[in-house]
N, C-alpha and C positions, 0 to 999 in steps of 0.2 A: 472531360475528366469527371469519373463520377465521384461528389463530393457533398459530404452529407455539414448544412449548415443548423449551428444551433445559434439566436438571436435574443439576448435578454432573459435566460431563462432564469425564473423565480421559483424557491422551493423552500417552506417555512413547516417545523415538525413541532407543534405547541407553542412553544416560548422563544425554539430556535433557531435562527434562519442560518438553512441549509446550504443553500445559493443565491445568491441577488445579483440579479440583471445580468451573467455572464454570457461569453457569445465567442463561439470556437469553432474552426473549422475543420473539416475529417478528409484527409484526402484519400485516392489511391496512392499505396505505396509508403504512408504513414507509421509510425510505431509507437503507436504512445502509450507509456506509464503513466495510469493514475494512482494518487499516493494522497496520502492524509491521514491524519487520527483517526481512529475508531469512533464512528458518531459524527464524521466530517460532513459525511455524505453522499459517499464514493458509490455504495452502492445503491440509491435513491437515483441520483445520475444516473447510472447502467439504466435501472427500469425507468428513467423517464426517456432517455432515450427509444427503447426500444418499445411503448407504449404499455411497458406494465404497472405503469403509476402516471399519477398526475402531476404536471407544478400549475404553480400560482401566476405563472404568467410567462409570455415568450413563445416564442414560433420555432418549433424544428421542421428543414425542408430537405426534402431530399427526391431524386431525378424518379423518373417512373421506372419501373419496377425494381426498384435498389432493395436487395436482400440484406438484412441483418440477421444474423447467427450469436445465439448469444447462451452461452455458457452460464449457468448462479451458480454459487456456491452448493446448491443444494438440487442437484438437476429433478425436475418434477417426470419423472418416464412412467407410459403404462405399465401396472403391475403385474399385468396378466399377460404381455406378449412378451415373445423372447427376443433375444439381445439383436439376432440380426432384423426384425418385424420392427423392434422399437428405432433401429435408425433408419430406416424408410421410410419411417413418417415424417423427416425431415423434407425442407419445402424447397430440395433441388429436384427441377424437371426433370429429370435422368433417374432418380429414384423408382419410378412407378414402370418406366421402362424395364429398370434393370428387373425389379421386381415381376414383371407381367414377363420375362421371358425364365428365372428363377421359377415360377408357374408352369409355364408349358415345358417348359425342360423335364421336369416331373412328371409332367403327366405325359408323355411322350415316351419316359423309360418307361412307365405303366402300361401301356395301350400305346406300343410300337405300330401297330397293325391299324388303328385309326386312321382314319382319313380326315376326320375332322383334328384330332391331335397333333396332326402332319400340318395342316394347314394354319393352327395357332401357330406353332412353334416356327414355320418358316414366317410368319409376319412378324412375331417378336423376332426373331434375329434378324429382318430388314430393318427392322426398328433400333437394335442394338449399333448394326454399322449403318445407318446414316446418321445417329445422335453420336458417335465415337463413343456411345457408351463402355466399350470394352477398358476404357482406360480407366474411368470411372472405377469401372467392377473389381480391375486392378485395384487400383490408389485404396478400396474401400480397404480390400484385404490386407493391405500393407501396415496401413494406420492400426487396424484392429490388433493385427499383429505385435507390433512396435506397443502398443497400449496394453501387450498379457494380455486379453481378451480373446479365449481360444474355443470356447465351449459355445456357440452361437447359439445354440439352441437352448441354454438353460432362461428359464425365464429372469424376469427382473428382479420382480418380489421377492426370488429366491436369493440375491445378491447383497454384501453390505452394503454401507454406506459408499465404503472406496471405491469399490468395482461398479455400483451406479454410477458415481463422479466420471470415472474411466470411458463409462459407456456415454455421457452426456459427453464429453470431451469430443470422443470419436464422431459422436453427429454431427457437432457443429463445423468441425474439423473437414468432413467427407462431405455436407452441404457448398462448403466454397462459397459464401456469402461474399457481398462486397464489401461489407466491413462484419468482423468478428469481434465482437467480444466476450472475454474471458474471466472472469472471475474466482483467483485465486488456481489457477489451473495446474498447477504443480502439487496440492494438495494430493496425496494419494499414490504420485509416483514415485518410480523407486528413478537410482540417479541415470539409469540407461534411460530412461522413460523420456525424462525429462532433458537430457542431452540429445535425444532425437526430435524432442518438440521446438528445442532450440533451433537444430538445422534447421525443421521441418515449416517456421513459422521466417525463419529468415529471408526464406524464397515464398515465401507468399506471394499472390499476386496484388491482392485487395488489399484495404485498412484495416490494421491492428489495432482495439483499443482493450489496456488489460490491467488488472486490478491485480497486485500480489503483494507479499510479503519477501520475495525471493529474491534479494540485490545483486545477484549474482547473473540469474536468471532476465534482470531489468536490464544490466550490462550487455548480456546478448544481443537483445531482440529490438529493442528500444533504440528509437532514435528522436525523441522528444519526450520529457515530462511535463504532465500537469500537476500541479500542486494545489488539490481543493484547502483551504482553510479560512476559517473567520467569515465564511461567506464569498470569500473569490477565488478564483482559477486562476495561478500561476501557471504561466508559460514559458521551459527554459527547453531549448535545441541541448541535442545530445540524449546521451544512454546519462545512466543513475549517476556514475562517474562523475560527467559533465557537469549532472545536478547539482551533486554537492558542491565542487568548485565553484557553481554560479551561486549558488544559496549562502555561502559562507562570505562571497563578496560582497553579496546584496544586505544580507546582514550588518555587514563592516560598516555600508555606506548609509544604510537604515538607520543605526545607532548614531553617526556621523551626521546624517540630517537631520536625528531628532534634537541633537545637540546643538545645532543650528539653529533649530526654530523654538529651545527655550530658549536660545540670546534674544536671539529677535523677538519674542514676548515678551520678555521684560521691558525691552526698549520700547515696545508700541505702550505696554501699559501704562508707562511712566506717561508717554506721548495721550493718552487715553485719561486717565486720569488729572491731567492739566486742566481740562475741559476743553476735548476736543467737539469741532460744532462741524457738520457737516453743509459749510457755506458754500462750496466749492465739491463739483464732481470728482476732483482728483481726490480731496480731502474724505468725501462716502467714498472713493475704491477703496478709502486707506484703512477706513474703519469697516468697510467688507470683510476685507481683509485681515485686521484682526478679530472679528469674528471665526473665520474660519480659522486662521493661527489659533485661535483658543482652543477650537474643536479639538485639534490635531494635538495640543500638549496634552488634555484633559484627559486623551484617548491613550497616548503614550504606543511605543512600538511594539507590535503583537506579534509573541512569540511563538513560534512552533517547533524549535530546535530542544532537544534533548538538556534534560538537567540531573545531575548529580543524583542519586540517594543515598545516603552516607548515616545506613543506620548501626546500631551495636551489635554484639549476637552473645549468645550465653556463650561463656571456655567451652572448650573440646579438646580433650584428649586426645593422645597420638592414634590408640585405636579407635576407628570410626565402627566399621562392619565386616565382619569375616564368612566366607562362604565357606565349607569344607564337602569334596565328593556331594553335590549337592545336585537332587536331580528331581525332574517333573513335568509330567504332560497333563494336561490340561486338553477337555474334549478330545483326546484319545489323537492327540499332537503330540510328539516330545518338544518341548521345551530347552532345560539343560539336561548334561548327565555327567554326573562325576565331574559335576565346574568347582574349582577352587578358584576364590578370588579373594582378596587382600585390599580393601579402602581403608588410606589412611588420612588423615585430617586436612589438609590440602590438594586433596583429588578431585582432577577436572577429567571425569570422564563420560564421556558419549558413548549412548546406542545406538545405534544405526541396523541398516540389513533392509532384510526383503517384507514386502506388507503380510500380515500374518504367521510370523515365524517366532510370535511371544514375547514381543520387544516389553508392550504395557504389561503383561503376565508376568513377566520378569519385575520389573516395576512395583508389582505389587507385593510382589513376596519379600523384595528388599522393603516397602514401607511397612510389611508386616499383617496385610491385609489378606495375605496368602499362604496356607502352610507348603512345605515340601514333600514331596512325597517319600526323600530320601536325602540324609546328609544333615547336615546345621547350619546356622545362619544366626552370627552373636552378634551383637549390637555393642557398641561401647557404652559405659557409664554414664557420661557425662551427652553422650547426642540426646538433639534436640530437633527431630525433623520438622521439616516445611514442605508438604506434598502439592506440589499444583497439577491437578489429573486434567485430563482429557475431559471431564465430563463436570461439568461446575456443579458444585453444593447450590441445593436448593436455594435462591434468597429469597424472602418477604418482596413482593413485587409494590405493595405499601409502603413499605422504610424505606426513609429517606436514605440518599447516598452518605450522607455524615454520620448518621444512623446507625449505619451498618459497621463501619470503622469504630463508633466509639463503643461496640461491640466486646472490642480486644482493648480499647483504654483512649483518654483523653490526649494521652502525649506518648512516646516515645525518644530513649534515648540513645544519642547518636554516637559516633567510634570518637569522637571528643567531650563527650561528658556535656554538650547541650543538648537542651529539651525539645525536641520537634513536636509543634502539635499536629493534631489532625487534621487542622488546616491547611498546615505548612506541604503536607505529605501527600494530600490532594493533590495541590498545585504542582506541587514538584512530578508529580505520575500521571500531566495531562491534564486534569479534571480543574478548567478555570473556578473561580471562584462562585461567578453564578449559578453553578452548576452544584453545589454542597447540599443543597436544599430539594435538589430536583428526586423524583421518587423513581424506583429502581425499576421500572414497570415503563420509563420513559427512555431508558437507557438502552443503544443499540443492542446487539449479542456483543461487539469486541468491545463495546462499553464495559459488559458487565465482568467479562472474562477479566478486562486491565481488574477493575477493582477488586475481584476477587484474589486477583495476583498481591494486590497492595496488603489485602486482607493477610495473607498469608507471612506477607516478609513484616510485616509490621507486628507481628508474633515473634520477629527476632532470632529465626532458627538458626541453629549450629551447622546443619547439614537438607540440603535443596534436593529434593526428587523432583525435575521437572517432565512430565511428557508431553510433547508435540507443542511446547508452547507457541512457536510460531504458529502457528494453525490458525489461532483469533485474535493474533495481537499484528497493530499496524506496525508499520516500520521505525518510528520516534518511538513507540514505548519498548520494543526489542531494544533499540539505541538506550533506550534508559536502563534496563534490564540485564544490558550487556556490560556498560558500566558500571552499574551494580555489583553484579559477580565480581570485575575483573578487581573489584579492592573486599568481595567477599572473605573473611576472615573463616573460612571451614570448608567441607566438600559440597561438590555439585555432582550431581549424575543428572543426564540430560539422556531423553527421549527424542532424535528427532531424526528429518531428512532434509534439512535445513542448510545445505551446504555452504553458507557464510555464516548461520550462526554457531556451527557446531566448529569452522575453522576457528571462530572467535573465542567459544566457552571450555574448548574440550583440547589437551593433547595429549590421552590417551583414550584407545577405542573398545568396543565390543560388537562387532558387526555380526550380527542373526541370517547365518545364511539358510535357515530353516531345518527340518530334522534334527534339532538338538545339536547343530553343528554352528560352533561358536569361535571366529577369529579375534584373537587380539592382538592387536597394531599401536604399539607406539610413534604418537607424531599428528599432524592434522590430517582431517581429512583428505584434503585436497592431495598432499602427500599420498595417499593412501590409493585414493582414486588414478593418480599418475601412476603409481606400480601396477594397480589393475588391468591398465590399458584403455583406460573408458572410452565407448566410441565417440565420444567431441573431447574438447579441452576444457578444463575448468578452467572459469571466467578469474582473471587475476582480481583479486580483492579492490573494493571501490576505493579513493585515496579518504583516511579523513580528511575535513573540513580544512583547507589549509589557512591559518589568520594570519593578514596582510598586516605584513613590515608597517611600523608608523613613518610616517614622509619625515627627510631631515626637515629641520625647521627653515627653511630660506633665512640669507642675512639680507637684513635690506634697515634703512636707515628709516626712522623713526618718520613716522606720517602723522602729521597731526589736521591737515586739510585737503578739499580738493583742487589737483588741480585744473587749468581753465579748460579742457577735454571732457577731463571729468564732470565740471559744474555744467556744461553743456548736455553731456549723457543725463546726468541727473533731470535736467528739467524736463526730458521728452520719456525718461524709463518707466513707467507708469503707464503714460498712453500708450506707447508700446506692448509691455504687456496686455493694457485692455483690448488693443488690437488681437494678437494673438488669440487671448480668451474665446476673440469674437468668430476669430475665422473657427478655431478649435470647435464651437459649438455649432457654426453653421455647416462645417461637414461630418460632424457626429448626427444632423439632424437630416442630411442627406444621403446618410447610410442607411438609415432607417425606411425610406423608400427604394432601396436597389438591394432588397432580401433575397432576389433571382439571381441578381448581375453577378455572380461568383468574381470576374474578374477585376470589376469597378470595383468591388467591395474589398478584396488585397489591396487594389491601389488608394482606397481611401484609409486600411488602416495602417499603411504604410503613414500617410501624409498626418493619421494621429497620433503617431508614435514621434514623427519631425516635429509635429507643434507643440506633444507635451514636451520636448525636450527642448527647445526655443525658449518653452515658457521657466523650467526649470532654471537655464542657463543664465535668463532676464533677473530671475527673484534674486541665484544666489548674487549676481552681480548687483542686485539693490541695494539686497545688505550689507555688503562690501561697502559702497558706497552712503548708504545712510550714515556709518558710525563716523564720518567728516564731515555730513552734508551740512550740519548749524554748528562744524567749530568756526 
């Protein structure tokens, strides 16, 4: 089985460490979501993986000639060759084939009458059916297809940013690597596009690993999340779905154990404070041991789950904005023509359509940044926009990240009449506390977009122009974002193709089907896409977080000692444990020499997963036992 191993890998960016010591393995037939905050280091992973960056330590191994296909966010293609030259540089052997007979074909229709012409073109087509290249040359055309990529011949340079994306997509896609990854790969498509990558990544043969924002999209394709954060790689089986179920219980039992181990602090401290002497070996595990119990309060449990933002906004009036016969093409596009539209103070609605059909152009003439060529466009009294574009405001790469906030003010007030500082506001939008001081110049790209978001709602607007916000924001600050809105007190218009965040902000629509032809649909998208007929099915919405029932309380009759079982357990629970510890460390140290054995290596982290959980089992039952052990 070809299976790409990662072993301890370290990866530290200034002050902050990106990964420490993690170790995960990629099989065939894999599907994994990676996910994390902006700034986690989702994508420093992708390139350490596939040798475009370095870490600080750690082995990646992988079988001989195991191909990696990897998709950035920003695909780097020659700008001077065209669309079908730039995916043949791609590093499948079939490629130079298909292309060497692509060649002779041509010059063949040219110089029929060649002899040598004749002679290329019959060795390239032996060459085509003994590689089954034909299927290839197929699959190329399909994908291209399915991807809007119709013009093979226009160069790169000549293309946006999307239709580059599109084009990187397709190579890595038509290369067939043994493992793919993808970064952010829905960016750019419209919802066919993307409802065929979904089939089309389902039947993969190789590993999947993929970076997105698109929880709908994770639900398809996915069938394991990693969760980079604080430095470690979580690992939960299942699609996004799953995720959350397991993350929401893990959480419950996170909380629940941290509450555990301040009882059991207090109680060693008391024990610590007596003047404990380490005359006895049991006596140093005990004071290891709070050692390490101190660590762990001192640390407290580290959050990545979404929190509130519960800020004021100025009144707003029942009229927000009025369109009347309002019409306009831009670079000799129409745009609208004779649209009337009607936003009134609690309007959730979504733009949606085809890429290039004037969605942001749109956008802009509502924030006023654009005139019309025809018609009016009234603004109410009392609005207060908050425009968050596509394209972020300049910041001081010098200013500090708290810097920049207290820009617009020291505090802000929230829908209850308390003061939030800038502190408070940070923390709540991601950005931990050590991180207020850090300078903007150190901050990823979705670093800097959240903040710039924060920047914006922290002005307290009436009325939200969002476009493409998902674009550079991770999945916890959308979650914060989405929360946000749904107790937002005024209108939202939202820019996006974002099919779970637009079912979440939006229900009603304006879909741009290009040519100044404009649908509108009351209801979600998803709705929407179901009348269409789309060809896959939208992915049902991932469940929230579901929080587990408190246990009744058991009746049980008053304990004040142990008994004779129990004072037996007690005397030996300790060495037990330190047994445990000891095996636990001597096959954590015997993994580390069978970096090859793929299949020792499952079965020893099987037997580390038995012992931490041995050892867990042991502790809570110490503590259990400690609170009688001297009545």
């Amino acid at each position: 089985m070809q299976t790409l191993t990662a072993e301890n890998l370290t990866k530290t960016y200034g002050e902050k460490m990106l990964f420490d010591h993690i170790s995960f393995f990629i099989k065939a037939g894999d599907r994994i979501g990676l996910i994390g905050t902006n700034g986690a280091g989702k994508t420093t992973l992708l390139n350490a993986l596939t040798g475009n960056d370095t870490f600080d330590q750690g082995d990646i191994t992988t079988p001989k000639q195991y191909r990696i296909g990897y998709l950035q966010q920003d695909p780097q293609l020659p700008q001077d060759l065209t669309i079908m030259e730039a995916i043949f540089t791609g590093d499948n052997p079939l490629f130079k084939v298909i292309a060497t007979y692509e060649r002779a074909l041509a010059t063949l229709s040219q110089a029929g009458d060649s002899e040598k012409a004749q002679t290329a073109y019959t060795k390239a087509e032996a060459a085509m059916n003994q590689g089954d290249a034909w299927n290839v040359d197929t699959q190329i055309k399909t994908i291209l297809s399915q991807l809007n990529l119709s013009d093979l011949d226009q160069r790169i340079g000549e293309l946006s940013g999307g239709q580059q994306k599109r084009v990187g997509l397709a190579q890595v896609l038509i290369e067939s690597p043994d493992l793919l990854i993808l970064d952010e790969p829905t960016n750019h498509l419209d919802f066919a596009s993307i409802a065929w990558l979904e089939d089309y990544l389902s039947s993969y043969k190789g590993a999947l690993l993929v970076v997105t924002h698109d929880r709908y999209f994770l639900d398809r394709v996915t069938n394991q999340i990693y969760e980079l954060a604080f430095g470690n790689l979580a690992a939960y089986s299942g699609n996004f779905e799953a995720y959350l179920q397991q993350s929401a219980a893990a959480a419950v039992e996170a909380n629940e154990q941290a509450a555990k181990q301040e009882k059991l602090y207090k109680k060693e401290l008391d024990w610590m404070r007596a003047g404990a002497k380490a005359r006895s070996t049991k006596q140093q595990a005990r004071i290891n041991r709070f050692n390490d119990l101190k660590t762990k309060v001192n640390k407290g449990v580290e959050q990545t789950t979404a929190v509130d933002i519960n800020l004021g906004q100025q009144r707003l009036g029942k009229k927000v904005l009025e369109l009347k016969q309002a019409s306009l093409d831009f670079h000799d596009h129409p745009i609208i023509k004779d649209l009337d539209l009607m936003v009134q103070s609690h309007a959730r609605l979504g733009i949606t359509g085809e890429n290039g059909a004037g969605k942001s152009t749109f956008l802009n003439v509502l924030a006023g940044r654009l005139p019309l060529d025809a018609g009016t466009i009234t603004l109410g009294e009392t609005v207060r926009l908050g425009y968050y574009t596509q394209m972020t405001e300049s910041l001081d790469p010098d200013k500090r990240v708290i810097s920049y906030l207290q820009e617009v003010g020291e505090a802000v007030t929230a829908r209850n009449g308390d003061v939030v500082s800038v502190t408070q506001l940070l923390e709540q939008f991601l950005f931990p506390r050590f991180m207020h001081g850090t300078l903007i110049r150190k901050l990823s790209g979705g670093e800097q977009r959240r903040l710039y978001l924060l920047k914006i709602l922290m002005q307290q607007p009436n009325v939200l122009l969002l476009d493409e916000p998902t674009n550079d924001l991770d999945i916890s600050t959308l979650t914060v974002l989405e929360n946000y809105l749904a107790n937002f007190n005024g209108a939202v218009i939202t820019v996006s193709h974002d099919r779970y965040f637009l079912d979440q902000v939006a229900d009603e629509l304006l879909i741009f089907d290009g040519n100044a032809q404009v649908t509108r649909f009351t209801g979600a998208l998803s709705d929407y896409l179901a009348q269409q007929q789309a060809p896959a099915k939208v992915a049902t919405k991932p469940v929230e977080p579901i929080e587990a029932a408190e246990p009744a309380a058991p009746v049980t009759k008053e304990k004040t000692k142990l008994t004779y079982n129990e004072q037996k357990e007690w005397a030996t629970i300790e060495a037990d444990i330190d047994q445990l510890e000891q095996q636990l460390d001597a096959v954590q140290t015997a993994m580390q020499s069978n970096g090859a054995d793929y299949g020792k290596l499952a079965e020893q982290q099987r037997e580390v997963e038995q012992l931490n959980q041995q050892i867990e089992t042991k502790m809570q039952r110490w503590d259990y036992l400690s609170q009688y052990a001297d009545a």
